[in-house]
N, C-alpha and C positions, 0 to 999 in steps of 0.2 A: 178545552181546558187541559194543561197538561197534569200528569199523575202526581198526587204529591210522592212526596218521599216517605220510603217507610218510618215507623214512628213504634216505636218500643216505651219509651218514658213520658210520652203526652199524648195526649186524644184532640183528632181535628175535624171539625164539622162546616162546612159549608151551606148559607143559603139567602139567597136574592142579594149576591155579590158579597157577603158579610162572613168572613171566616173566623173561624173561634177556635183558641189554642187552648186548652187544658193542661196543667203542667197534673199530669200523673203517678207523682211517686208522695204519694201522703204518709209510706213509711219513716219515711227522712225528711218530712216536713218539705218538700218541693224543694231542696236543697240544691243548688246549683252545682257543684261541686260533688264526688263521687258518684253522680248521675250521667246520664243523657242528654240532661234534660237544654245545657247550652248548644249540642248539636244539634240538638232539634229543634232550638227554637232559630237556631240560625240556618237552617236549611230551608225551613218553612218561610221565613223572612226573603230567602232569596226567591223560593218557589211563588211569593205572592211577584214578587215583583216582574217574575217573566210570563203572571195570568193577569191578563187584563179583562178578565169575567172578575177578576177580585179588585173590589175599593176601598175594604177597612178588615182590621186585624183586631180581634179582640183576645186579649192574655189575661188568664185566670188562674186558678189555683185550683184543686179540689185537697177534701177533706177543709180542715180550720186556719190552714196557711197559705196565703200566697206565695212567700217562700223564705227559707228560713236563711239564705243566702249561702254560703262555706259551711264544710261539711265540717264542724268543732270538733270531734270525735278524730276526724282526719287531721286534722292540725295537731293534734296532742302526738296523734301516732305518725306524725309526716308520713302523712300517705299519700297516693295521688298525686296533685298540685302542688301539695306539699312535702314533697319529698327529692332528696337530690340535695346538690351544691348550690352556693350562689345562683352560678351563674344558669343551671338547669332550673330551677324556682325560675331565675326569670324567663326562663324561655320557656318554661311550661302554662306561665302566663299569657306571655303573650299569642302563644300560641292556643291557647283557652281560651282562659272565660272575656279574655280581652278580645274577642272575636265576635266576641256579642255586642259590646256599644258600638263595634264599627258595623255591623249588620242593623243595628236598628238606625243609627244614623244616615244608611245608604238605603232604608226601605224607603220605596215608593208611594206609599200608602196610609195614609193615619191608621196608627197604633192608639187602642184604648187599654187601659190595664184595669181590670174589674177587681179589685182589691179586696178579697174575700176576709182575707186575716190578719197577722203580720206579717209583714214587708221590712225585713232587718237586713244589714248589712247590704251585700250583695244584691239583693231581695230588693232591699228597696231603690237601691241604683236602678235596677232593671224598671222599676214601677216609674222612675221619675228620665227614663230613657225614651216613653210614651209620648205624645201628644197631648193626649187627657189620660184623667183619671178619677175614676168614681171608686166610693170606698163605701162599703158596709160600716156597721155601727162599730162592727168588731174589728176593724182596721188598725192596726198600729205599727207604727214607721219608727226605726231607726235607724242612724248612721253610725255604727255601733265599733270600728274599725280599735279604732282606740284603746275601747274597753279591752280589747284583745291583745294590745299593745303592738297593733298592726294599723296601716295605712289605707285609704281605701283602691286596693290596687284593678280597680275593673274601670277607672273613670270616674268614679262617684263625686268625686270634688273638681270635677269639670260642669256633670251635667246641675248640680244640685244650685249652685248660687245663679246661674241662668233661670231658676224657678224663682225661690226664695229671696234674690240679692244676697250681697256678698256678705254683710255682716250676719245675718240669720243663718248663713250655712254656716258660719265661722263656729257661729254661737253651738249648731247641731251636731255640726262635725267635731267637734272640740268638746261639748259635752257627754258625748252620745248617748244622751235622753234616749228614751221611747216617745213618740207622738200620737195620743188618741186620735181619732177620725175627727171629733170634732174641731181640735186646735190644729191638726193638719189642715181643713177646710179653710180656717183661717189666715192662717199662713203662706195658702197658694199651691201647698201642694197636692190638696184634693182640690176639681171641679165640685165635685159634692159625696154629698155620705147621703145613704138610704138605710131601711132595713133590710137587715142579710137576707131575708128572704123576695126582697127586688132587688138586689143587686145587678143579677145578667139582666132580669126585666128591663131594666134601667140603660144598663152598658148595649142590650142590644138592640132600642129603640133608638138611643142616638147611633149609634154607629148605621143602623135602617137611615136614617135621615141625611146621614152623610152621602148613603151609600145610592141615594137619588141623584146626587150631582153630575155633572157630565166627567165622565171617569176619565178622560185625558187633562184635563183642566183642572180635575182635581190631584193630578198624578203631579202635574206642574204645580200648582201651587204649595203643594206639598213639599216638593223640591227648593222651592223658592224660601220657604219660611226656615229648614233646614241653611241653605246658603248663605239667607242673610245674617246669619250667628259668626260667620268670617267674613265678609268681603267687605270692603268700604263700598261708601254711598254709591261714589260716582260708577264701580263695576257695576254693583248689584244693579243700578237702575237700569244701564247697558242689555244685562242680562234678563230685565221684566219686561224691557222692551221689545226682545228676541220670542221671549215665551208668549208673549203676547200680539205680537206676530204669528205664531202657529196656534195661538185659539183661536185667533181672527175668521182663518181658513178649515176649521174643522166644521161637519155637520152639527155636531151638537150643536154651536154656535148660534146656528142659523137657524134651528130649531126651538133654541131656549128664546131667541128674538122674537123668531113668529109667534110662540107660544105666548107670548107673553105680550103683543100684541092683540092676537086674540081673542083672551082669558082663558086659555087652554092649559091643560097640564103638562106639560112638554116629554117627549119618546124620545130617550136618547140611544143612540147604536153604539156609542164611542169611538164613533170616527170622525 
C-alpha cells in the first residue's frame, strides 16, 4: 500500500480495506474554507484510488458538525476564497473548493458520508457528493447559499436534484430551509438516520459489507454508475459491455462462481 499523504486538518484510519476520513478542525466547525481540510480530502480521494488494498471511503466529522461549509467570518472579511477581484474569486474557486466535486466524481471507490451534525452549505454539497449517506439523529442539511445572497458555487445544484429531483432541489435550494435527519431520510437524501452514538457503527458495517466484494468489480461498477449520470444509452451499454468483458477474465470471477456453486464463502485477491 502506498503512503498516504501527510494530513494536518483530518485524521485517516485504515482497516480490512475500509478507510475513514475525519475531517479535524472542530474549532471552525469542519469548515471547508480557511482550512485544509479540501486538500486533504482531495489528496486522500486520489490516494484511495491509486491502493487497491482500499474499497470504501468513509467522511465524518468530529466534534458536533460535519461541516459547516464557507468560512462566514471570511466572507464578511473577504479573506481567502474570498478575496480579490472578479475575476481572482473565480479562479480561486475553481482552483479550490471546486477541486473537490471533481475528485469525488473521479473516486474509484464508494464514498459513505457519516453525517455526525450539520451538513450546510458547502458541507452539505460535499455530504450529497457521496454515494450514501447515514445521518445521526442530529443531522441537519442545508442549501443555505442564498441565505447569503450567494450561489452554490462548489456544484451543489448539479449534484443535489440527481438525489432529490428537480422540483425538491428547487424548492431547497431556493428556500434554503434546514433539513432534520428525519425529513431528510424522507426525501432521499439520507439512506438512514441512527442514534449519534451508532452512527460510525452503522457507517462502518456497511461500508465492511461492501468492502467484501470483489475489489476490481466493485471499482468498475462504481465507475459505471458515475458514467451513466452523462452518456446516452446506446455508449453507456457499449461501455458495460467492455467492463464486463474484464470481469469476465478476472480471478475473483471465477472464484465468486465456484464459490457459490459450492456453498462456500468466496477469497478474493483482486485480481
Amino acid at each position: 500500500m502506498h503512503a498516504p499523504p501527510l494530513l494536518t486538518d483530518t485524521l485517516l484510519s485504515i482497516n480490512n480495506r475500509v478507510a475513514e476520513l475525519t475531517f479535524n478542525r472542530e474549532d471552525v466547525r469542519n469548515a471547508l474554507t480557511g482550512t485544509a481540510l479540501v486538500e486533504e480530502i482531495v489528496a486522500i480521494l486520489d490516494w484511495c484510488n491509486h491502493n487497491q488494498e482500499v474499497s470504501v471511503l468513509i467522511l465524518t466529522g468530529s466534534g458536533s458538525a460535519f461541516s459547516a461549509g464557507g468560512n462566514i467570518k471570511q466572507m464578511r472579511d473577504r479573506e481567502g476564497i474570498f478575496a480579490g477581484s472578479t475575476l481572482q474569486i473565480q479562479d480561486q474557486y475553481r482552483r479550490g473548493i471546486q477541486q473537490l466535486p471533481l475528485a469525488m466524481q473521479r473516486c474509484e471507490i464508494p464514498l459513505i458520508a457519516a453525517i455526525n451534525g450539520p451538513a450546510i452549505g458547502a458541507g452539505m454539497d460535499l455530504a450529497c457528493m457521496c454515494d450514501l449517506r447515514i445521518g445521526s439523529n442530529k443531522a441537519l442539511l442545508g442549501e443555505t447559499f442564498l441565505n447569503l445572497g450567494i450561489v452554490p458555487g462548489d456544484g451543489g445544484a448539479w449534484f443535489l436534484p440527481r438525489i432529490v429531483g428537480a422540483q425538491r432541489a428547487a424548492e431547497l435550494i431556493f428556500s434554503g430551509r434546514l433539513v432534520k435527519a428525519d425529513e431528510a431520510k424522507e426525501l432521499g437524501l439520507l439512506l438512514d438516520v441512527v442514534a449519534e452514538d451508532e452512527l460510525l457503527t452503522s457507517a462502518r458495517a456497511l461500508a465492511a459489507k461492501i468492502a467484501t466484494k470483489p475489489p476490481q468489480a466493485l471499482r468498475l461498477t462504481k465507475r459505471l454508475l458515475r458514467l451513466g449520470q452523462s452518456q446516452e444509452l446506446p455508449e453507456f451499454l457499449d461501455l458495460c459491455a467492455s467492463f464486463q468483458a474484464m470481469a469476465h477474465q478476472t480471478e475473483d470471477h471465477i472464484e465468486a462462481v465456484n464459490a457459490f456453486i459450492e456453498k462456500r464463502t468466496p477469497a478474493f485477491n483482486g485480481k
